[in-house]
DODRENRO-700407 format. One record per residue (C-alpha): z, x, y; residue in one letter; residue number from 1. Coordinates in pm, whole numbers. Each point is the difference from the previous one (the first is absolute). Layout:
> Z  X  Y  A  NUM
...
***
This chain:
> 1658  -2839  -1073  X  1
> 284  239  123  X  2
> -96  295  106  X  3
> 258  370  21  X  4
> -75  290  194  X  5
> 105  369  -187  X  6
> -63  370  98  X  7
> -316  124  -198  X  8
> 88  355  41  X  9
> 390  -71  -156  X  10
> -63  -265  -185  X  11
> -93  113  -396  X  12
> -158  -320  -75  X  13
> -305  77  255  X  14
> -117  291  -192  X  15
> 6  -225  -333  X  16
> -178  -250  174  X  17
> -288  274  120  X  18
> 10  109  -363  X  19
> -122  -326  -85  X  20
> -235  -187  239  X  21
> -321  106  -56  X  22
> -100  -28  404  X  23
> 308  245  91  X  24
> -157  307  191  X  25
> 126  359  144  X  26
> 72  -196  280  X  27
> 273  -200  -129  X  28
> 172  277  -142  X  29
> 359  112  129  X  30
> -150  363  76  X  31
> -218  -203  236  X  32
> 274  -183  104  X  33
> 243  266  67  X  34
> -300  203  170  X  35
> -6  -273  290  X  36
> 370  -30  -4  X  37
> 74  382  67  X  38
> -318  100  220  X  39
> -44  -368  198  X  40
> 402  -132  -24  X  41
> -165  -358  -141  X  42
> 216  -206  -160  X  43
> -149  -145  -341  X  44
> 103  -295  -188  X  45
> -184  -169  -280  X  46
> 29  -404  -48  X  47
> 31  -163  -357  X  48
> 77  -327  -188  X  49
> 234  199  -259  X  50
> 388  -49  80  X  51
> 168  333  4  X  52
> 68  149  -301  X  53
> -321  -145  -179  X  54
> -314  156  -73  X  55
> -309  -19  253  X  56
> -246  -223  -39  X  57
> -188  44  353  X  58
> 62  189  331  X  59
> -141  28  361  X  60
> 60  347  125  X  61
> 6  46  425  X  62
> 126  207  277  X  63
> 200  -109  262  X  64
> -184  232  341  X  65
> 205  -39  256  X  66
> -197  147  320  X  67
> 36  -8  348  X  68
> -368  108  89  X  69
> -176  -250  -273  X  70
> 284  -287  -85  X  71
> 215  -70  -264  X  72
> -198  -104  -309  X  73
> -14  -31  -375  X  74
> -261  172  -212  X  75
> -104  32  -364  X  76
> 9  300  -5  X  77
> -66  215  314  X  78
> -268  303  -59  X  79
> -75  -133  -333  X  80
> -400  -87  -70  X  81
> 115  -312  -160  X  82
> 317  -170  -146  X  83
> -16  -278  -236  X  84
> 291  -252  -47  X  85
> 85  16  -356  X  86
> 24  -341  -79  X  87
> 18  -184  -346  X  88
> -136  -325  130  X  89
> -136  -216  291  X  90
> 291  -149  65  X  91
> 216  303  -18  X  92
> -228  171  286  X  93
> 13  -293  177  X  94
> 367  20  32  X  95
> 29  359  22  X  96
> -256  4  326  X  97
> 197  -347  123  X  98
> 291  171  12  X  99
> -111  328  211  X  100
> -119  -209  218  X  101
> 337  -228  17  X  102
> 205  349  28  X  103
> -243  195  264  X  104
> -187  -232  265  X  105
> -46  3  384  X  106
> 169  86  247  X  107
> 214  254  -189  X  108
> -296  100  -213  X  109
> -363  67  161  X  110
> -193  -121  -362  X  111
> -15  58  -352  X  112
> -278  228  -113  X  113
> -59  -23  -409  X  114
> -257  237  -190  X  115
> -89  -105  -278  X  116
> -330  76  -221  X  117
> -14  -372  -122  X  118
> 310  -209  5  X  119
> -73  -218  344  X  120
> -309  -18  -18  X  121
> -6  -170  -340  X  122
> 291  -264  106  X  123
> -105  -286  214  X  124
> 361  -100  41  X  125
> 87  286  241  X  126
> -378  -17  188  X  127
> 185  -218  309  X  128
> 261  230  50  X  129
> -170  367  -28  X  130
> -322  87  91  X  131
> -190  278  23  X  132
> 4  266  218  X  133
> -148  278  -112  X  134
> -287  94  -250  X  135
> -82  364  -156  X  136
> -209  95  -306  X  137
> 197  138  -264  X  138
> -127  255  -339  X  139
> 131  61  -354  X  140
> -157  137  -231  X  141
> 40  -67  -391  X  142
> 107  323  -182  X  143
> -49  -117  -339  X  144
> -349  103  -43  X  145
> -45  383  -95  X  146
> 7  281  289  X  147
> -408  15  -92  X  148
> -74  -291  57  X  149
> 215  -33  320  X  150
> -210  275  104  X  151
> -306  -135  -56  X  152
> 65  -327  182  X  153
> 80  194  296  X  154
> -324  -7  248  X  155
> -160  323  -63  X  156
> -54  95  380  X  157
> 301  -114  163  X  158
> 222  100  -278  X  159
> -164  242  -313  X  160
> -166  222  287  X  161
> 332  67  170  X  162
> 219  46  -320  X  163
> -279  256  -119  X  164
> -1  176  333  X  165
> 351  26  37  X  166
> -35  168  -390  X  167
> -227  246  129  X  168
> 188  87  268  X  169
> 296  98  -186  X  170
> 262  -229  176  X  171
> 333  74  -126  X  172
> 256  -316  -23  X  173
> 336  2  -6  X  174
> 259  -308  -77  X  175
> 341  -64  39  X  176
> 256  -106  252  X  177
> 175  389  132  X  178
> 78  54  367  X  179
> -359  210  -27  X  180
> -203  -242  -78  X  181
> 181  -264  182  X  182
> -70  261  320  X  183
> -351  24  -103  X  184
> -40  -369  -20  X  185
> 151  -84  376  X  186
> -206  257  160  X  187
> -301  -232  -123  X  188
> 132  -311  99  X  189
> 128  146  325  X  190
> -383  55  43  X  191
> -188  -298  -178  X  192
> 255  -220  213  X  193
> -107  138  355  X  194
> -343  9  -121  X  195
> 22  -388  -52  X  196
> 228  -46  313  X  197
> 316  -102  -132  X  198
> 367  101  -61  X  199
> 84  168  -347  X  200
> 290  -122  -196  X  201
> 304  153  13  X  202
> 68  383  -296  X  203
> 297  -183  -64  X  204
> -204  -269  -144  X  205
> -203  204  -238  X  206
> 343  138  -79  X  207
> 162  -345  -97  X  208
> -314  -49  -203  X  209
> 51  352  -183  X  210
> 408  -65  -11  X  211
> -71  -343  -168  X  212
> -319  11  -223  X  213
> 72  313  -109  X  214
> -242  179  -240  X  215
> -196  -356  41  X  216
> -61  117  393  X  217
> -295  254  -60  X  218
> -140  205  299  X  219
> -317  119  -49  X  220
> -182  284  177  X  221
> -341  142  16  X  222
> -18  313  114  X  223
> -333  260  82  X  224
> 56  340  21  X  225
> 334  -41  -14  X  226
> 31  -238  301  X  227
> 113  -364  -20  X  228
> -309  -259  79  X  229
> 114  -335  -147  X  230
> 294  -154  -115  X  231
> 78  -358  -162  X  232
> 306  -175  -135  X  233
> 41  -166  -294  X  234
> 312  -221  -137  X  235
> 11  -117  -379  X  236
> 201  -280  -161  X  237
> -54  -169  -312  X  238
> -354  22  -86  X  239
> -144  11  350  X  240
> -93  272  241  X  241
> -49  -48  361  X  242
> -181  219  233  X  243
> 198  -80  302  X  244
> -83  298  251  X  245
> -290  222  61  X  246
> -45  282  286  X  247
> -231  230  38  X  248
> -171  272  241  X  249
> -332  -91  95  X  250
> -172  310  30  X  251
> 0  -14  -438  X  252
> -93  -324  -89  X  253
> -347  143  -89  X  254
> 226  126  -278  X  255
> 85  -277  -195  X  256
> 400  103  44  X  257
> 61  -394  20  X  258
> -182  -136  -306  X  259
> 112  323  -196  X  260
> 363  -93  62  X  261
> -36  -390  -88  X  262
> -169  101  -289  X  263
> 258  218  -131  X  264
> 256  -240  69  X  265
> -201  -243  -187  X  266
> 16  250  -321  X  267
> 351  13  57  X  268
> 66  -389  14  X  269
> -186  44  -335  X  270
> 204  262  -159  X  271
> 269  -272  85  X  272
> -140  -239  -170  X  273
> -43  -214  328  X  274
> -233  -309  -29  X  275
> -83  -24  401  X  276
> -49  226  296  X  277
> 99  -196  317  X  278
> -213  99  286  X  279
> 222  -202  212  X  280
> -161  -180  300  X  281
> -241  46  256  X  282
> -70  -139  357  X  283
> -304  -261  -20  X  284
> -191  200  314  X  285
> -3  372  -219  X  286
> -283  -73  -158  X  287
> 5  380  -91  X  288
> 327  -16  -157  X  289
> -115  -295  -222  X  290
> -360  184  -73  X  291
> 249  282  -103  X  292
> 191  -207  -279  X  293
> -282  -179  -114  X  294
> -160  293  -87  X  295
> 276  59  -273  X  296
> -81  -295  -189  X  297
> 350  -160  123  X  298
> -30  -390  -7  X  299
> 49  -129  375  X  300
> 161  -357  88  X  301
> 144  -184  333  X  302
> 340  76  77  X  303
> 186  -220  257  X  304
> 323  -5  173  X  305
> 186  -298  120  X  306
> 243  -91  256  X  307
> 170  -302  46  X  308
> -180  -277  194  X  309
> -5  -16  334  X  310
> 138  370  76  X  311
> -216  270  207  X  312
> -259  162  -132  X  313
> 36  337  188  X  314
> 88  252  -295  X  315
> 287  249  17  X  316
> -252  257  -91  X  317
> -200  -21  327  X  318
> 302  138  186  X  319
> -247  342  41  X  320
> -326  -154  14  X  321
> -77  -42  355  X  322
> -257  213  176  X  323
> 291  235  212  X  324
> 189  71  -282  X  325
> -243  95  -243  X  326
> -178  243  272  X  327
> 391  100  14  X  328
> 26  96  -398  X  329
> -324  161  -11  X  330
> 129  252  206  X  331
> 351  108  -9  X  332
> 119  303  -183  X  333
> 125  -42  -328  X  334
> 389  -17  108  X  335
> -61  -272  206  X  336
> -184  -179  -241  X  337
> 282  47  -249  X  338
> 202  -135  241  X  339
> -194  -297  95  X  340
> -30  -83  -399  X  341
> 404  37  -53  X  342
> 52  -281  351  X  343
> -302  -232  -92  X  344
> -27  -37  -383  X  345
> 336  -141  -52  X  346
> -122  -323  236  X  347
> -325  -33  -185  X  348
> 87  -107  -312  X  349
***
């Protein structure tokens, strides 16, 4: 089976294709895409079995990260929660994955990382030549019912309680994507980051995000008493929401800012007629973090990533995790920080 490389941002056919495959997500998108491009320089490609010129059947999207610090590698897609290959058949994935790994392998490339929610798991033909390297828990939650009885599925302490506090205290929220609120929300991170010892990524991200998703790139705020005390990001595409970042200052959480803004984002996938609200993942060992999106009623399942047999198993994104450095974030002021997010974020992905 011949397989052709083409340039999913460029390349017209790509968006038909995500138009079409039911497992396309916002990650696949050319907003994505171009987000990594501009703020990371990654190259993308995407691999198919369609000649030029003919309509997409399938495609495997990656990045080409070329680092000095953590290696050259390939990866579906870096800082996404998950990437599915959009195949239309076992022996179309097969050939799609065999030639990645024909195109990209040691020396010149460290490994192969793939994301997907499903795909390799379910194929026995590719379990010799990828296996897993990471495991998270990953949340969505099914829209369709009504808003009523999403509430009432929600666990009444760890999510009602705080939605009805947060009511009584009069929280105002705001939404959008404006310098403002973009300022508001980087403040946040800059301190939800330090609190949890590591780098933030880079405004210009967040501004790639904004530049590409447009109105689909939603910011929103919750402020008391006029001052900002959580922030999360959402990105829309097709019928799927994704929460994909959350910061907050601890000193409110007694508030319920957090669960007040997911649920208004929620009512807002709604009002768009979106049929799931991607929680995206979460690390195995944050038990917290998992209570948290239980509590919503989200369904939760295994998510692995692979890499290609036989390649390490130290991740990219443990660049900042040893003991010095961490004790390092925690404390430096918030220029430095900016500055250690815009040098190590680009070799993390």
């Amino acid at each position: 089976m011949t397989v052709y490389s083409l340039d999913p941002i460029l390349d017209p056919r790509w968006r038909d294709l995500l138009a079409r495959h039911a497992k396309a997500s916002v990650f696949h998108t050319p907003a994505w895409l171009q987000s990594l491009r501009n703020a990371y320089g990654y190259d993308c490609l995407a691999l198919t079995t369609a000649a030029p010129g003919q309509p997409l059947c399938n495609g495997l999207v990656a990045c080409r990260v070329k680092s000095w610090l953590t290696g050259p590698r390939i990866v579906s897609l870096p800082f996404a929660d998950h990437c599915e290959p959009l195949a239309d058949s076992a022996a179309s994935l097969a050939a799609l994955v065999g030639a990645l790994r024909e195109r990209f392998h040691p020396p010149d490339w460290k490994y192969i990382e793939l994301r997907p929610v499903e795909a390799l798991a379910t194929e026995p033909s590719l379990a010799t030549s990828f296996v897993s390297s990471a495991q998270f828990c990953f949340h969505r939650l099914d829209l369709r019912p009504s808003a009523e009885e999403l509430f009432r599925a929600c666990n009444k302490k760890g999510i009602q309680q705080c939605l009805r506090r947060a009511e009584r205290e009069e929280l105002v929220i705001e939404q959008g994507h404006s310098e403002q609120l973009l300022a508001s929300f980087y403040q946040l991170l800059l301190l939800t980051r330090r609190r949890h010892q590591l780098p933030p990524q880079p405004l210009a991200w967040f501004q790639q995000l904004i530049r590409g998703f447009g109105d689909d790139c939603v910011i929103w705020i919750a402020f008391h008493h006029g001052q900002p005390i959580a922030a999360i990001v959402t990105l829309a595409w097709g019928k799927t929401v994704v929460y994909k970042y959350g910061c907050s200052d601890p000193a409110f959480h007694h508030l319920g800012s957090v669960p007040a803004l997911i649920w208004r984002a929620i009512q807002y996938a709604k009002e768009r007629n979106a049929t799931c609200f991607d929680f995206g993942r979460s690390d195995l060992d944050n038990r917290g973090l998992i209570a948290f999106k239980d509590h919503w009623g989200a369904s939760r399942s295994a998510l692995h990533y692979y890499r290609n047999a036989g390649t390490s198993s130290v991740r990219a994104t443990d660049l900042p995790g040893s003991g010095l450095a961490r004790q390092l974030f925690s404390s430096l002021p918030d220029s430095c920080l900016e500055a250690a997010g815009r040098l190590l974020y680009r070799h993390m992905g």
